[in-house]
TORDRENKE-692191 format. One record per residue (C-alpha): residue in one letter; x, y, z; residue number from 1. Coordinates in Angstrom, 1 decimal. Example, Ala and Ser with C-alpha at 12.3 -4.5 7.8 and 13.67 -1.06 7.14 Angstrom:
TORDRENKE-692191
@res: a; px: 12.3; py: -4.5; pz: 7.8; n: 1
@res: s; px: 13.7; py: -1.1; pz: 7.1; n: 2
//
This chain:
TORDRENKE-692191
@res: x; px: 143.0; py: 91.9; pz: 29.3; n: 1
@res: x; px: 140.5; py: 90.0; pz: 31.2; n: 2
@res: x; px: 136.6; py: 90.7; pz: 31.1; n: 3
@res: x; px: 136.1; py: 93.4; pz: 32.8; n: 4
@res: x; px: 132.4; py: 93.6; pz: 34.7; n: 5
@res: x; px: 131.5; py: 97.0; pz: 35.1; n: 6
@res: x; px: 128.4; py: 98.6; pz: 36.8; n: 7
@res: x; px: 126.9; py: 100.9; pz: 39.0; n: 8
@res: x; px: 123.6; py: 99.8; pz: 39.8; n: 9
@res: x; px: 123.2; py: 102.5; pz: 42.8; n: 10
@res: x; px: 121.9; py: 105.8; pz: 42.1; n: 11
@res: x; px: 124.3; py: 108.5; pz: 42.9; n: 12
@res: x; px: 123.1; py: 111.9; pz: 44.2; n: 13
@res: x; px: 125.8; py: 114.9; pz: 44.9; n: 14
@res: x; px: 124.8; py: 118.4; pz: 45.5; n: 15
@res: x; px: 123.7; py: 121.1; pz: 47.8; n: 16
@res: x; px: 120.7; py: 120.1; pz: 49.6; n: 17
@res: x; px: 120.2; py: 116.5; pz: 47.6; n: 18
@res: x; px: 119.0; py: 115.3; pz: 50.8; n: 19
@res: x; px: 115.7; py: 116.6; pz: 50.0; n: 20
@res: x; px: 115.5; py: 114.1; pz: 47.2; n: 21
@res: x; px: 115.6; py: 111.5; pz: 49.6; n: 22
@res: x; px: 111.8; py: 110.7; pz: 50.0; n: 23
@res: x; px: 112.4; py: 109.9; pz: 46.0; n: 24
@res: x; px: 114.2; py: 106.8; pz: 47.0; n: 25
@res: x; px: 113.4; py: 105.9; pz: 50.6; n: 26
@res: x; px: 109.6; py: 106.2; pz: 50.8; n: 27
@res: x; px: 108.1; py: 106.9; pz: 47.4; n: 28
@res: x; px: 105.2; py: 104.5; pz: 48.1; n: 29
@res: x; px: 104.5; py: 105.3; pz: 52.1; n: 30
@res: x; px: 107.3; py: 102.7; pz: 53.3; n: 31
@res: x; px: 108.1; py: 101.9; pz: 56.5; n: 32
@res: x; px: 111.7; py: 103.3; pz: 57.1; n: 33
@res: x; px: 114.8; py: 102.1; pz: 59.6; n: 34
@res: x; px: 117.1; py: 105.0; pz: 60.5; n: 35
@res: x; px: 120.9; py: 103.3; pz: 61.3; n: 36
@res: x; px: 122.6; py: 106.3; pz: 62.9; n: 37
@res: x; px: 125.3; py: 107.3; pz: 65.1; n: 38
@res: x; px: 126.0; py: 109.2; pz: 68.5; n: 39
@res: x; px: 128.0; py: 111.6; pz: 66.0; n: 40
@res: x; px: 125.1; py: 112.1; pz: 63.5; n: 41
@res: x; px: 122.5; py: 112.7; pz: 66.3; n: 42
@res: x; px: 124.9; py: 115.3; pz: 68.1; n: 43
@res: x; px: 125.1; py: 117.5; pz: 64.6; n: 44
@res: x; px: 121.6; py: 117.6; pz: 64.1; n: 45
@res: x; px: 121.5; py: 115.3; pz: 61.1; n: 46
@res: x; px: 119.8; py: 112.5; pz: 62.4; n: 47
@res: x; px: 116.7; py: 114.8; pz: 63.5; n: 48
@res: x; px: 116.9; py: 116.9; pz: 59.4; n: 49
@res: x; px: 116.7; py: 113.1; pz: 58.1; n: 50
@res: x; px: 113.6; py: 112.3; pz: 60.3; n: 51
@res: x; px: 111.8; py: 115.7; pz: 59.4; n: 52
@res: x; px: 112.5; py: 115.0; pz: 55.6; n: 53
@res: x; px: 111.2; py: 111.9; pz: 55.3; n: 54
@res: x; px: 108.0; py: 112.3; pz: 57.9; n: 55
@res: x; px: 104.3; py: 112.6; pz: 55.9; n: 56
@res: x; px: 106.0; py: 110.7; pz: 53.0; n: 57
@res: x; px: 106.8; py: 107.3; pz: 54.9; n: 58
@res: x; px: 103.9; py: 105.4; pz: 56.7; n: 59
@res: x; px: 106.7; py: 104.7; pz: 60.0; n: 60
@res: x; px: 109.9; py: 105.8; pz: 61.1; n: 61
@res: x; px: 112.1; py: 104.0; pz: 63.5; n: 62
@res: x; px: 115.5; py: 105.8; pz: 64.7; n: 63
@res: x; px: 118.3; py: 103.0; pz: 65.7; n: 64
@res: x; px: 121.8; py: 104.6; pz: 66.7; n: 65
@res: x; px: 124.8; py: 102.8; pz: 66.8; n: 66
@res: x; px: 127.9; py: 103.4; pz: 68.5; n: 67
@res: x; px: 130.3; py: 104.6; pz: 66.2; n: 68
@res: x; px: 132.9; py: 101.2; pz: 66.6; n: 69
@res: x; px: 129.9; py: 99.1; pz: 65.9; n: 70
@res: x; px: 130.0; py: 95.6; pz: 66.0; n: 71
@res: x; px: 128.0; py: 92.5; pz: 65.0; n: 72
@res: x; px: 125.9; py: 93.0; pz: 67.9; n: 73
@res: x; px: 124.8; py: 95.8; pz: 67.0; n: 74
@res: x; px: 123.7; py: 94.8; pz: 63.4; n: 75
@res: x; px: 121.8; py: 92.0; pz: 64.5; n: 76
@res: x; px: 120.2; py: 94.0; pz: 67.2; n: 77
@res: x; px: 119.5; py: 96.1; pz: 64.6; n: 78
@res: x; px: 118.0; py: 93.0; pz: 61.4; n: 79
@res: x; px: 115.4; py: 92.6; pz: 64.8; n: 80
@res: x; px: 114.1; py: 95.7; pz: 64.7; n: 81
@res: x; px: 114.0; py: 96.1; pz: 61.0; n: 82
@res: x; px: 112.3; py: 92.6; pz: 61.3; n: 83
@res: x; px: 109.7; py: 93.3; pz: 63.8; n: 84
@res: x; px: 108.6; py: 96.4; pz: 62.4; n: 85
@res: x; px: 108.9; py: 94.8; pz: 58.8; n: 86
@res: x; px: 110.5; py: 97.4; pz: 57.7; n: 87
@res: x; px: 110.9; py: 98.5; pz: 53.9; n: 88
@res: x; px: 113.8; py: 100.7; pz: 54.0; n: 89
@res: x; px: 117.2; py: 101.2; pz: 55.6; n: 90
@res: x; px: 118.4; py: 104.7; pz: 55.7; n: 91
@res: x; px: 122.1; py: 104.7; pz: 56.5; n: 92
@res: x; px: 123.7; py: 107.9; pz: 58.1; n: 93
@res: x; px: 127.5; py: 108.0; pz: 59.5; n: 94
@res: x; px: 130.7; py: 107.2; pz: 58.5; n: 95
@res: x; px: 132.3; py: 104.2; pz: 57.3; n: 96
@res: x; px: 132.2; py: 102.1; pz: 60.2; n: 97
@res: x; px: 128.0; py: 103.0; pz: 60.5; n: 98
@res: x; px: 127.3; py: 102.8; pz: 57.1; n: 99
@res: x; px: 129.0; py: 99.7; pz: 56.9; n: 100
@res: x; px: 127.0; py: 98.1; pz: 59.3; n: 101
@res: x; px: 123.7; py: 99.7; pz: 58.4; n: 102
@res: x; px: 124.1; py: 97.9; pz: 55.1; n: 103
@res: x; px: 124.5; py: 94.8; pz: 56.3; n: 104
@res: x; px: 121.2; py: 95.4; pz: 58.2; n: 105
@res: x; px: 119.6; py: 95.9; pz: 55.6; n: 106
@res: x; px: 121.3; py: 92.9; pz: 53.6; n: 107
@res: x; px: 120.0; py: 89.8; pz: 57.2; n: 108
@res: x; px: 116.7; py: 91.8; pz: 57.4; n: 109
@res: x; px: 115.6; py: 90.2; pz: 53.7; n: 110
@res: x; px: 111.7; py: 88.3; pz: 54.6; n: 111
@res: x; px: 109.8; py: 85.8; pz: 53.6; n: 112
@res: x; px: 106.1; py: 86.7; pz: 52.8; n: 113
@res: x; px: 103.1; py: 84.6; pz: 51.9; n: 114
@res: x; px: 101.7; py: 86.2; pz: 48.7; n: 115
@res: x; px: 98.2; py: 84.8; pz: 47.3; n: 116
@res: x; px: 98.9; py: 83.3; pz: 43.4; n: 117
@res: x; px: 96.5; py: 82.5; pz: 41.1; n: 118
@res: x; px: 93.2; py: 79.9; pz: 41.8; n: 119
@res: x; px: 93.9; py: 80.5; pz: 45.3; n: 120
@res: x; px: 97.0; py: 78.6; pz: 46.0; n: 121
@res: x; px: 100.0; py: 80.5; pz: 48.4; n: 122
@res: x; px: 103.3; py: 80.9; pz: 48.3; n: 123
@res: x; px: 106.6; py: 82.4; pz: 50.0; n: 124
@res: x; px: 108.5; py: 84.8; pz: 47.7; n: 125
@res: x; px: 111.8; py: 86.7; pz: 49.3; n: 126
@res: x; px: 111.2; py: 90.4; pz: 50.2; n: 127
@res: x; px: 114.6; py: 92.6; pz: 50.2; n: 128
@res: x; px: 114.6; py: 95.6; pz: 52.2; n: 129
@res: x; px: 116.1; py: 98.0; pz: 50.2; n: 130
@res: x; px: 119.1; py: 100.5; pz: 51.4; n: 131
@res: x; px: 120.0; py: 103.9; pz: 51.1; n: 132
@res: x; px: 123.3; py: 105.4; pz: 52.1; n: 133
@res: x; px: 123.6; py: 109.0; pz: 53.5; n: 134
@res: x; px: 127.5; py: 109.8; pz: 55.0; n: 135
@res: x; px: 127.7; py: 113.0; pz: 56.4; n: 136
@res: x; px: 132.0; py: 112.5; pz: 55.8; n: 137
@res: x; px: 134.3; py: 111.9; pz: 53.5; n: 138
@res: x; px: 134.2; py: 108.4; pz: 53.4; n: 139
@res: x; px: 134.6; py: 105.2; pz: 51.4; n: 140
@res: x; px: 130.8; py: 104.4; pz: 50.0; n: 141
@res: x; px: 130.0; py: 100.4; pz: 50.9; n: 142
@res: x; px: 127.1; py: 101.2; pz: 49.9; n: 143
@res: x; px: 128.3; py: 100.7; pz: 45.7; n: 144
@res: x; px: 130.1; py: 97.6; pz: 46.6; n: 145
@res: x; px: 128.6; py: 94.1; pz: 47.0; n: 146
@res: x; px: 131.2; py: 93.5; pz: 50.1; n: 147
@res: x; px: 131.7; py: 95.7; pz: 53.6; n: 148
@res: x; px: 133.9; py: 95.0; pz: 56.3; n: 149
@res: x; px: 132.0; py: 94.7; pz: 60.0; n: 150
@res: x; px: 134.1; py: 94.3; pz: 63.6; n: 151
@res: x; px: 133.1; py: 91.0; pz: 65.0; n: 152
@res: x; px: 132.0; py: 91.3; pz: 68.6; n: 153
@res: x; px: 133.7; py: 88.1; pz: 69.7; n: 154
@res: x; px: 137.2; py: 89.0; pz: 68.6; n: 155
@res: x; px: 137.0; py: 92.3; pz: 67.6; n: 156
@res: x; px: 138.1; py: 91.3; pz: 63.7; n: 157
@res: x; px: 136.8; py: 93.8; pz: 60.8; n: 158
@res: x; px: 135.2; py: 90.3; pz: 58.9; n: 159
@res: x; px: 133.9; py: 90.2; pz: 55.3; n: 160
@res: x; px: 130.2; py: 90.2; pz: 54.4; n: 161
@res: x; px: 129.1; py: 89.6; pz: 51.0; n: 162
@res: x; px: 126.1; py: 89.8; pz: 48.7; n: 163
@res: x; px: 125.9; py: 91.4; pz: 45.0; n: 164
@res: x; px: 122.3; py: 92.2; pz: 45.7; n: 165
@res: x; px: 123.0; py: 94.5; pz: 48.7; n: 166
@res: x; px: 123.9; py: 97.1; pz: 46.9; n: 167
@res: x; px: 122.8; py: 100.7; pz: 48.0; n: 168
@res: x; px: 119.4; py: 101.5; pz: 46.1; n: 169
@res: x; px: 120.9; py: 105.4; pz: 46.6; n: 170
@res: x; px: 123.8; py: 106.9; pz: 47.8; n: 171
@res: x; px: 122.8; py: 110.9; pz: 48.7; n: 172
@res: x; px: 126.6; py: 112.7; pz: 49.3; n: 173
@res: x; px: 125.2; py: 116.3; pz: 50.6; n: 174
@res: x; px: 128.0; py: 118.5; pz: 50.9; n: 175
@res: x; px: 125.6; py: 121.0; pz: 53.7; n: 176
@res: x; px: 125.7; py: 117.9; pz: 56.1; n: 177
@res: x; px: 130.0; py: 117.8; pz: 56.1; n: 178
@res: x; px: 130.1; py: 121.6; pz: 56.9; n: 179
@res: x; px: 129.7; py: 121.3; pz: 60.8; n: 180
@res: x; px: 132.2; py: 117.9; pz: 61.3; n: 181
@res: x; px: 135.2; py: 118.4; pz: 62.7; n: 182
@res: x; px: 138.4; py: 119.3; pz: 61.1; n: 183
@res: x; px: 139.8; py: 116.1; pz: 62.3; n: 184
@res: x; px: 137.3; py: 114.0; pz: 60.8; n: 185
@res: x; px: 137.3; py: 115.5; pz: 57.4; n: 186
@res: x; px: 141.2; py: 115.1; pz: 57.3; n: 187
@res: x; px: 141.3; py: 111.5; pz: 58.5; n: 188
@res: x; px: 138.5; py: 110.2; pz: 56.6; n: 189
@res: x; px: 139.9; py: 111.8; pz: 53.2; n: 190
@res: x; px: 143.2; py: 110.2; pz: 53.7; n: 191
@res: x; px: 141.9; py: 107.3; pz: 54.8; n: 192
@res: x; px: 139.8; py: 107.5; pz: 50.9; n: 193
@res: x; px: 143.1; py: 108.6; pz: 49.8; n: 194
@res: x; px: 144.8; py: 105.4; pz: 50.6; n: 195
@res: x; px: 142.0; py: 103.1; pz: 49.2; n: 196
@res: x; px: 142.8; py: 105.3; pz: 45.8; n: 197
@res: x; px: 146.5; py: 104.2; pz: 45.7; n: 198
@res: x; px: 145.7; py: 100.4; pz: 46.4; n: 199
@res: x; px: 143.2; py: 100.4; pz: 43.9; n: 200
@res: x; px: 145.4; py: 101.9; pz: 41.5; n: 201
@res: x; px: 148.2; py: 100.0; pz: 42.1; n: 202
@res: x; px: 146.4; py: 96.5; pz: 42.6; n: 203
@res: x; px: 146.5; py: 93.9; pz: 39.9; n: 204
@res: x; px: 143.2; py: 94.1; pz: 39.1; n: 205
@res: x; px: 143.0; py: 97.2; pz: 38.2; n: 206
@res: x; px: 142.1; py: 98.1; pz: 34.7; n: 207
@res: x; px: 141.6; py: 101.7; pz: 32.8; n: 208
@res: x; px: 138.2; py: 102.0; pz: 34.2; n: 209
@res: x; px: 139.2; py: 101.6; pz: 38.1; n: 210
@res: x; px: 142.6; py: 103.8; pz: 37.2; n: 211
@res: x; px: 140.6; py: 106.8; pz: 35.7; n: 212
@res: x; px: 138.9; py: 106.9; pz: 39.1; n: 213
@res: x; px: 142.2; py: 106.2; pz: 41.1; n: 214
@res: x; px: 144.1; py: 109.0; pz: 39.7; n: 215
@res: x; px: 140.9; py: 111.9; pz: 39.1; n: 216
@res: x; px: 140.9; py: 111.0; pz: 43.2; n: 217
@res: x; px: 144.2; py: 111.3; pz: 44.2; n: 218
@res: x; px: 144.4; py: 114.5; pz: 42.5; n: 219
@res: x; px: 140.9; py: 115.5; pz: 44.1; n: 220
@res: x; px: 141.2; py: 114.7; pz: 47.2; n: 221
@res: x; px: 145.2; py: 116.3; pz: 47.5; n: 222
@res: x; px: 144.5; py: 119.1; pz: 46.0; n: 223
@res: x; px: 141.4; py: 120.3; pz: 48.5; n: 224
@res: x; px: 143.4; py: 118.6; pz: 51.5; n: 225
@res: x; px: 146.1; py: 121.1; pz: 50.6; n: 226
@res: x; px: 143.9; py: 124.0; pz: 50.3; n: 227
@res: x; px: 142.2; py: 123.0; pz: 53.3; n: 228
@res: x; px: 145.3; py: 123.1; pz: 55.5; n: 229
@res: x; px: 145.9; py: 126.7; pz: 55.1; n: 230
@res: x; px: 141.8; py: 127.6; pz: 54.7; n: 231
@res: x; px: 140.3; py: 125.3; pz: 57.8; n: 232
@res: x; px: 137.5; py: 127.3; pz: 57.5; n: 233
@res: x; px: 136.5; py: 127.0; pz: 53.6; n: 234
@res: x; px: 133.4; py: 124.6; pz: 53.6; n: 235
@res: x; px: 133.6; py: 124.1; pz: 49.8; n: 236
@res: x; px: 136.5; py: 121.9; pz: 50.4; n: 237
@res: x; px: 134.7; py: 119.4; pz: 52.5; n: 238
@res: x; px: 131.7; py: 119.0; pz: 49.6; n: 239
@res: x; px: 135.1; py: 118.5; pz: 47.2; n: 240
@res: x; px: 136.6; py: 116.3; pz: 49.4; n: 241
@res: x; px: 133.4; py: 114.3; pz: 49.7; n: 242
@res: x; px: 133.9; py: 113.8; pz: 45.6; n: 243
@res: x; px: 137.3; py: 112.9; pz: 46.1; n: 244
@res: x; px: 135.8; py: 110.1; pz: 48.4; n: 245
@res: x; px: 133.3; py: 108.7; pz: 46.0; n: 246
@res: x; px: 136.0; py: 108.8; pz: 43.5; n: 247
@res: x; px: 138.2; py: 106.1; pz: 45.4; n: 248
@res: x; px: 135.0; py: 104.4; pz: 46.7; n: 249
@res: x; px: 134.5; py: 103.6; pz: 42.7; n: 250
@res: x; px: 138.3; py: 103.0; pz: 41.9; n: 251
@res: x; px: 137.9; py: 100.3; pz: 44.9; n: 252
@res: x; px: 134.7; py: 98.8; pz: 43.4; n: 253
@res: x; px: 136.3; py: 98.4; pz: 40.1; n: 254
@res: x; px: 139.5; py: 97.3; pz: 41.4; n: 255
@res: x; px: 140.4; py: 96.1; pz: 45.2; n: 256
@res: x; px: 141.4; py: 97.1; pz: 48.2; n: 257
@res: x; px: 145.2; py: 96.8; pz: 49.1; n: 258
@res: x; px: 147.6; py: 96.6; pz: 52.1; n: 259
@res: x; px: 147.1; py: 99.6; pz: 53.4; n: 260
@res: x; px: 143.5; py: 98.7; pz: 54.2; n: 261
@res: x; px: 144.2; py: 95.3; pz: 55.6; n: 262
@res: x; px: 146.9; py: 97.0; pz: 57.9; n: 263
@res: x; px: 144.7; py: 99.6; pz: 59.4; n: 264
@res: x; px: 142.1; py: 96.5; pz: 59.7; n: 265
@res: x; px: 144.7; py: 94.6; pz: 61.8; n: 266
@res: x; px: 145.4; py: 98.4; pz: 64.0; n: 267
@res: x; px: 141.8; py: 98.8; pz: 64.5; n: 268
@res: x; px: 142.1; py: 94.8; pz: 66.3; n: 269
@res: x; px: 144.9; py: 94.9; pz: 68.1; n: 270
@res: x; px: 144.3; py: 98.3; pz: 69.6; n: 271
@res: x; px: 140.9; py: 99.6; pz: 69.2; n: 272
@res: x; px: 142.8; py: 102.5; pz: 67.0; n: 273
@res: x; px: 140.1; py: 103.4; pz: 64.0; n: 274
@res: x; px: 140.4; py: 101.6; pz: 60.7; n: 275
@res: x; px: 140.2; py: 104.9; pz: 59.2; n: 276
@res: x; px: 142.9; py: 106.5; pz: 61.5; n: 277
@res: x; px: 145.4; py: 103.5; pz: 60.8; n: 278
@res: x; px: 144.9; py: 103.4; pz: 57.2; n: 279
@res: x; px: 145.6; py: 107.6; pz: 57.0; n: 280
@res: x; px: 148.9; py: 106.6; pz: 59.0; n: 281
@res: x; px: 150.7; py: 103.8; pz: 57.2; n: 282
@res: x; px: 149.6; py: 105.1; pz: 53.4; n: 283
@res: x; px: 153.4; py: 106.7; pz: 53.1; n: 284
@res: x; px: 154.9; py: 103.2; pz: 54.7; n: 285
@res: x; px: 152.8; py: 101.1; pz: 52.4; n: 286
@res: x; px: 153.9; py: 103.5; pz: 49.6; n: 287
@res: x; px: 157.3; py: 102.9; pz: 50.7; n: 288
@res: x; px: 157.0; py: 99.1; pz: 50.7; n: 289
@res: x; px: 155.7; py: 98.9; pz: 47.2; n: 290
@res: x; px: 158.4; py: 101.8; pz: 45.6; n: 291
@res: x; px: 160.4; py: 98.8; pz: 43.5; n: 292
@res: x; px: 157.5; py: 96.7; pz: 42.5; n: 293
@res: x; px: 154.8; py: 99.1; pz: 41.2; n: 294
@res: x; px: 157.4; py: 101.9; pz: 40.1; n: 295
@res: x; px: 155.8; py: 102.9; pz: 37.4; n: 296
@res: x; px: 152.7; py: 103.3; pz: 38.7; n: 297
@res: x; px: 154.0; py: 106.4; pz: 40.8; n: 298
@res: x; px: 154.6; py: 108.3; pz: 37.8; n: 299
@res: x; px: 151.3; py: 108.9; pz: 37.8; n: 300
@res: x; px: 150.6; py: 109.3; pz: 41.1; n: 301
@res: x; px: 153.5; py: 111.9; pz: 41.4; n: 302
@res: x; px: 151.7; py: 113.8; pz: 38.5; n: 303
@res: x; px: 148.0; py: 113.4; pz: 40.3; n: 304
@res: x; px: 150.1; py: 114.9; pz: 43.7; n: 305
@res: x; px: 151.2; py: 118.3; pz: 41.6; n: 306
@res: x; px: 154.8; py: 116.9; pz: 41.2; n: 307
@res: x; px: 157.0; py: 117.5; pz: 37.8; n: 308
@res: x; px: 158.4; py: 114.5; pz: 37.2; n: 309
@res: x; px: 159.6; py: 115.3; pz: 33.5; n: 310
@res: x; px: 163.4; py: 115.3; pz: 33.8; n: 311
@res: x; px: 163.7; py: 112.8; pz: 36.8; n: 312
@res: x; px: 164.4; py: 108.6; pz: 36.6; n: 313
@res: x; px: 161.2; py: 106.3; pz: 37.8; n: 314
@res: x; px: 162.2; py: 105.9; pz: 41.1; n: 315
@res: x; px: 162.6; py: 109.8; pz: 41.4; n: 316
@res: x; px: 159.3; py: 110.0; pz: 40.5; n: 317
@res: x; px: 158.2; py: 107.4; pz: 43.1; n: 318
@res: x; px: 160.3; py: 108.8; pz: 45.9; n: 319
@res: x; px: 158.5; py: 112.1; pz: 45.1; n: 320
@res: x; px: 154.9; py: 110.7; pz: 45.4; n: 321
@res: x; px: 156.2; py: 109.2; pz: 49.0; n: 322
@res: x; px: 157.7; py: 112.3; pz: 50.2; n: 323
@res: x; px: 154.1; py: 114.5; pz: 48.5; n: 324
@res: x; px: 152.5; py: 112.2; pz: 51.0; n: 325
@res: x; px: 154.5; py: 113.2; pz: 54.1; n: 326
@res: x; px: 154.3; py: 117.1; pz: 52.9; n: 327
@res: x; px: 150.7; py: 116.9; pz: 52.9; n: 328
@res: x; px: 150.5; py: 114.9; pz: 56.3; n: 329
@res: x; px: 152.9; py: 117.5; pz: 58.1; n: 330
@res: x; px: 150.8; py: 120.4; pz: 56.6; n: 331
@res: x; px: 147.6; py: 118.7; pz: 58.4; n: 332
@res: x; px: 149.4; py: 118.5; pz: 61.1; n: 333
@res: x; px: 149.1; py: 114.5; pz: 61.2; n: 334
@res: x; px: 151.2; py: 112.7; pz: 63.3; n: 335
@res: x; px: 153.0; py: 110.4; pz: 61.1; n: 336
@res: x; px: 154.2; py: 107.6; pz: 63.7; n: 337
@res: x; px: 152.2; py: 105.1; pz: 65.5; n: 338
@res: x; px: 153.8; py: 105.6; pz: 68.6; n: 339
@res: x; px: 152.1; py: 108.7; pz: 69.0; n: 340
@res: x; px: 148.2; py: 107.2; pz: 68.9; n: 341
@res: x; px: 149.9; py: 104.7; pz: 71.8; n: 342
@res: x; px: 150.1; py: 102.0; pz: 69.6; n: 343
@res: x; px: 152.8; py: 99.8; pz: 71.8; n: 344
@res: x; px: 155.6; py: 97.5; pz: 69.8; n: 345
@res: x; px: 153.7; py: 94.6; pz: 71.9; n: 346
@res: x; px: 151.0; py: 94.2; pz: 69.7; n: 347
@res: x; px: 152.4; py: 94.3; pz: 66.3; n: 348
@res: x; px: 152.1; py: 90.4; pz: 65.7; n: 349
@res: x; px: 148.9; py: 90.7; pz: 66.3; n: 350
@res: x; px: 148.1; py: 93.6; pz: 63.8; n: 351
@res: x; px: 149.9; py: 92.0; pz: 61.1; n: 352
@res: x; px: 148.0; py: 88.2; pz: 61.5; n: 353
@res: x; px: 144.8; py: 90.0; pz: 61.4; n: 354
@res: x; px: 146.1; py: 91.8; pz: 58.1; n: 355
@res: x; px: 147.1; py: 88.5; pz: 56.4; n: 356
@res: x; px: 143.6; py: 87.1; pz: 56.4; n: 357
@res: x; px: 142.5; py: 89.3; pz: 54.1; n: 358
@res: x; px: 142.0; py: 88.2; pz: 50.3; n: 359
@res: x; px: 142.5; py: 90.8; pz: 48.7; n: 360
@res: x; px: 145.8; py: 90.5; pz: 49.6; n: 361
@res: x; px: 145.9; py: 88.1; pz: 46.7; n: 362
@res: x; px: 146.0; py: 91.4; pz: 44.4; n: 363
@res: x; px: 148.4; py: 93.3; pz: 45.9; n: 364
@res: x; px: 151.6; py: 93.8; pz: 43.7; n: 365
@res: x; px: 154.5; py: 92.9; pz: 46.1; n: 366
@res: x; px: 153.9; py: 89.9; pz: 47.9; n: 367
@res: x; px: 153.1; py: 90.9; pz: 51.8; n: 368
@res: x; px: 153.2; py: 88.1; pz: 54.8; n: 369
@res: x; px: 153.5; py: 88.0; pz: 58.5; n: 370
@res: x; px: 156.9; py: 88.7; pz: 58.2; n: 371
@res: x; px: 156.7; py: 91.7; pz: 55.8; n: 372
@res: x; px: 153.7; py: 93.4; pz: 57.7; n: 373
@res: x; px: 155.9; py: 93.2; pz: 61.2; n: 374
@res: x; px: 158.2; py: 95.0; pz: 59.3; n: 375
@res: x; px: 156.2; py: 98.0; pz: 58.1; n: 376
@res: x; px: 154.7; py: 98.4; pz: 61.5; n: 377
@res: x; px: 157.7; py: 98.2; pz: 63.6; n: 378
@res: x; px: 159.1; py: 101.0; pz: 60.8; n: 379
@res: x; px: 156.4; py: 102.7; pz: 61.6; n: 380
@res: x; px: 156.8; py: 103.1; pz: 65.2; n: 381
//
């Protein structure tokens, strides 16, 4: 086995009302504090519980909202502000797409500041403006990785940023901030984590450390998804979901991202279609796709999905995991085909170039071009 680098330098909070810990983290010492929001965030009153948590502990507080398809323009809209006001903190609040970018605020806001040294002389030393995350969804936590994905404003390309010291200080999952979004969001975004907890687990860097997390969140997140389809209105679920989530955010930290990530990536281009809508789509396809060359794998996931799989063959078992997957979809009442979000047979190419530029691709365990992406998609339809 390789050597296997494995860390979490971000504190993780998780519990009802851990919000109020966030002072702890964000302005312990008086900061000055960014707030990167969304339209969505403001609407349920979380944007304003943020502000009114952190006022008489931090010396400023500046609220930015971003659209929720933010793009590079918006980020570096947003490293001015933070760099005018010299800002101390970035306090992330949204979903992936936000969080995403409000952590790369954070990361292009670092400063360079004169300090005074001994016998008088001066010199520059690099300030880093910390981060904290706060997602008020089920979603995949950038925040532990040292890389997030950010739609370029000039062609509209999801595009890699990277930098191991970006790293969330904090990441503060609150289950009381999921219990007023949408049904639709909750569903979505946990199969969207879903998804990035079968590429990690079948990707070939994964190890026993990125699998433990993989398969704990597969069986989280289906599990809760099930019991939320017939019990819409049970708000536990979303706070279990948003474990299931942090689960698969750690599997892919440990591990990598797959092919059902980099084809929800090329979706979101070619059509404007979320990321996280596209990736909740093709999971079954992408499943599909990789039946023969990760069979074994499946076993596992078949067991995490409630199947018995003691007295069937391998592929049995895989075919069962697939067909768990479609169950669980139809019982959300998910459309299943893209057809139905008007995604048009026209611009399949250009989803699948856009998912070939991706490097994790490298790790994924069937081999996946141009050729092989048109294929998925156009089965997809």
């Amino acid at each position: 086995m390789p050597v296997l680098d494995f860390q979490v330098p971000s504190m993780i909070l998780y519990g009802n009302e851990s919000l109020q810990r966030l002072p702890e983290y964000a302005a312990p010492n008086q900061e000055k504090v960014v707030i990167v929001t969304d339209k969505r965030a403001t609407e349920l009153g979380i944007t304003p519980k943020v502000k009114r948590i952190l006022e008489g502990y931090a010396y400023d507080i500046i609220n930015f909202e971003i659209p929720s398809n933010a793009t590079t323009k918006d980020l570096f809209e947003g490293v001015n502000i933070v760099k005018g006001a010299r800002a101390d903190v970035v306090v992330g609040i949204g979903s992936s797409n936000s969080l995403s970018v409000a952590k790369c605020i954070a990361q292009f806001s670092t400063q360079e500041v004169t300090e005074e040294s001994l016998k008088g002389y001066k010199k520059l030393a690099i300030k880093k403006v910390k981060y904290v995350e706060v997602p008020y969804v089920q979603t995949i936590n950038w925040g532990l990785m040292p890389i997030t994905y950010v739609i370029d404003d000039t062609d509209k390309i999801r595009k890699p940023y990277s930098d191991r010291d970006s790293i969330a200080t904090a990441i503060i999952i609150d289950p009381v901030l999921t219990e007023d979004v949408p049904l639709n969001d909750v569903v979505y975004s946990s199969l969207e984590a879903l998804a990035y907890a079968f590429d990690s687990y079948i990707s070939k860097k994964s190890n026993p450390i990125s699998d433990s997390f993989s398969i704990k969140a597969i069986e989280y997140i289906s599990v809760n998804l099930k019991r939320l389809a017939v019990e819409p209105a049970n708000t536990k679920l979303k706070g279990n979901l948003s474990v299931g989530a942090l689960l698969a955010s750690l599997s892919t930290c440990f591990s990598s991202a797959g092919l059902t990530c980099a084809c929800g990536m090329g979706i979101e281009t070619s059509t404007g279609i979320s990321s996280t809508i596209g990736t909740s789509i093709l999971l079954p396809h992408i499943m599909e796709f990789n039946l023969t060359a990760a069979a074994n794998r499946f076993i596992q996931i078949a067991m995490a999905l409630g199947e018995k799989v003691t007295e069937v063959t391998v592929i049995e078992a895989a075919i069962m995991a697939i067909e768990a997957i479609r169950k669980l979809m139809l019982e959300l009442h998910v459309p299943q085909r893209l057809s139905e979000y008007n995604f048009t047979e026209d611009k399949i190419d250009t989803a699948s170039k856009v998912a070939t530029q991706y490097e994790f691709l490298n790790y994924i365990p069937r081999p996946a071009g141009r050729s092989e992406i048109n294929e998925i998609l156009s089965a997809a339809m």
